[in-house]
N, C-alpha and C positions, 0 to 999 in steps of 0.2 A: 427545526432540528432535522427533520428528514429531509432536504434542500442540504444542508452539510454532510451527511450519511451519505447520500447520493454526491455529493463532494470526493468522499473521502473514499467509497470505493472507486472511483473511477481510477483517485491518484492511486489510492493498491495497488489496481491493477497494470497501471504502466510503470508501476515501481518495479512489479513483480517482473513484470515483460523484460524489462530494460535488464534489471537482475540476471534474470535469464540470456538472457541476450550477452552479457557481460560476462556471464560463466562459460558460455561457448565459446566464443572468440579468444577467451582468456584474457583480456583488458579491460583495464576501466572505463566504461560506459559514459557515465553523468559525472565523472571527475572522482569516483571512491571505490572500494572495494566493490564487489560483489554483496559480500555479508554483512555490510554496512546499507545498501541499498536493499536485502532482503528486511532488514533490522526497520530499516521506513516504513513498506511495504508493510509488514508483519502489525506494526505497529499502528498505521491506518487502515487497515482492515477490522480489526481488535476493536478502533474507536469506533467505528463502524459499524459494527454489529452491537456495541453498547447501547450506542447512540437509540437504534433501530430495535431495540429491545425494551428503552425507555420510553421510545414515544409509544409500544403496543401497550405500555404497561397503565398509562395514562388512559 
């Protein structure tokens, strides 16, 4: 489970990036909105931290 964490914030993070990135420019980046790509982002990070708070709890 911590191999998926370590997963899933990397993709955060280039979600986050690309996000960002797409909100300067003012275009779509990876093919969607901006707030659709922070919505990913947001959302693998979240699993992430779950993930990573279960395995401490084990």
């Amino acid at each position: 489970m911590k191999n998926l964490a370590k997963v899933l914030l990397v993709v955060g993070a280039v979600g986050l990036g690309a996000g960002i990135l797409s909100r300067l420019i003012n275009t779509p980046v990876i093919g969607s909105k901006p707030v659709a790509i922070f919505s990913f982002a947001d959302t693998c990070l979240l699993l992430a931290i779950g993930l990573l708070l279960l395995e401490e709890k084990k």
